[in-house]
C-alpha positions in Angstrom: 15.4 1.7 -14.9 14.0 3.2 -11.9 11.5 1.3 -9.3 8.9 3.2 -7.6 7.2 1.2 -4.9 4.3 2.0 -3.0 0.7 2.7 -3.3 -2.1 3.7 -6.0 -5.5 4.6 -4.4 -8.5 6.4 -4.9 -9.0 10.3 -3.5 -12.1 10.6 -3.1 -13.3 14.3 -2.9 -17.0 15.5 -1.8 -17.7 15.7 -5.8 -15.2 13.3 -7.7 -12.2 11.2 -7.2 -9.0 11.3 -9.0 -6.3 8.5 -8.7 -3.6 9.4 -5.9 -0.8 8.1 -3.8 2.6 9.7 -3.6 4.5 6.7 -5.1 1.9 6.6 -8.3 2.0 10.4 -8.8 6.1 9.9 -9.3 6.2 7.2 -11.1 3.4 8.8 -13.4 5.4 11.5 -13.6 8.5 9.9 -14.4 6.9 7.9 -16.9 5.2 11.4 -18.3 9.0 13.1 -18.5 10.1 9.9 -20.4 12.0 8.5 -17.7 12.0 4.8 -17.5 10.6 3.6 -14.7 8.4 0.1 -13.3 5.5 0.9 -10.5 5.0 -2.0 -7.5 1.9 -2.0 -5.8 -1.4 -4.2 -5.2 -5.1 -3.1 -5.8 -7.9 -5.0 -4.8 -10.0 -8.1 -6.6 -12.6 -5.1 -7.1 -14.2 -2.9 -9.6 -11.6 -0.1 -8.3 -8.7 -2.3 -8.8 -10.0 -3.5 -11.9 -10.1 0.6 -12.9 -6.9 1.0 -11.6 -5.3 -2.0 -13.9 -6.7 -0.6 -16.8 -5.2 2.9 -16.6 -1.9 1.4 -15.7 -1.9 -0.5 -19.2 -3.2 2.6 -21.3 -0.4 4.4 -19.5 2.3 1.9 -20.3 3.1 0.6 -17.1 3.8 -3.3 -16.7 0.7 -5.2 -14.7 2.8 -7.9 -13.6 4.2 -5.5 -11.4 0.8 -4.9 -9.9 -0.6 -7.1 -7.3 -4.4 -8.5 -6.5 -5.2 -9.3 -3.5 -8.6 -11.5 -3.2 -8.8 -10.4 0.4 -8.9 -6.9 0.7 -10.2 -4.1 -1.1 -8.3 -1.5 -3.3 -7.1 1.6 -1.1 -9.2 4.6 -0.7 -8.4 8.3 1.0 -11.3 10.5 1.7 -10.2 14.1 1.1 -12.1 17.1 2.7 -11.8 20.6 1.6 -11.7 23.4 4.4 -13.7 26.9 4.1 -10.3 28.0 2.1 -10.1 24.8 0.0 -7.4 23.2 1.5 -7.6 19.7 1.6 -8.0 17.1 4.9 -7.1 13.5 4.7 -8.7 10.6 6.2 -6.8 7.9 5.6 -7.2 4.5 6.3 -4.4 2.4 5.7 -3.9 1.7 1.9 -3.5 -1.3 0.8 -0.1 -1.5 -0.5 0.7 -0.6 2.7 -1.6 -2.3 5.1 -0.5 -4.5 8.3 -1.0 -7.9 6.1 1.3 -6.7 3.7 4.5 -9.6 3.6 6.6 -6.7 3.2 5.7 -5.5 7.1 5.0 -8.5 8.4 8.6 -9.9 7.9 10.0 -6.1 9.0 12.6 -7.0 6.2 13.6 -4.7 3.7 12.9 -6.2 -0.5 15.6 -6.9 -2.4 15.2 -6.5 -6.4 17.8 -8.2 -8.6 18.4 -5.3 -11.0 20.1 -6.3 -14.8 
């Protein structure tokens, strides 16, 4: 089994958003190649997490292993496209990843218990 933590956000493009994050994309990918694998984040108490939830289960991934926080909102990446359609990110700081995370207040690394 293979753990992929991280986050699972919205890119949101000037015409349409897709579902991003580095840590998502592999693990979708892994899951896509038939690799077993289990995805860690946390999305929002919003309609975005709520989206986000529900393509995880379609896709097969286990939503125990996703988080909700009540307090903030799910993660979002505004991407612009340059005059040769290369794309710019600004980036707030997702929320898997955000200061109020436990996993950076404490500064420790998490342990899983693997079988």
């Amino acid at each position: 089994m293979n753990l992929v933590f991280g986050e699972i956000l919205f890119d949101i493009f000037p015409k349409y958003r897709r579902l991003g994050g580095a840590p998502f994309n592999v693990a979708f990918h892994l899951k896509h190649f038939g690799v077993p694998v289990r995805f860690i984040s946390r999305v929002g108490s919003d309609p975005q997490g709520e989206e986000i939830r529900g393509f995880l289960s379609r896709n097969g991934f286990h939503l125990e292993d996703v988080q909700v926080d009540v307090d903030h909102p799910t993660g979002s990446v505004r991407v612009d496209l340059d005059d040769k359609g290369v794309p710019q990110f600004a980036r707030s700081l997702p929320l898997g990843m955000s200061q109020e995370s436990p996993c950076w207040r404490t500064r420790r690394p998490m342990r899983a218990k693997l079988p």
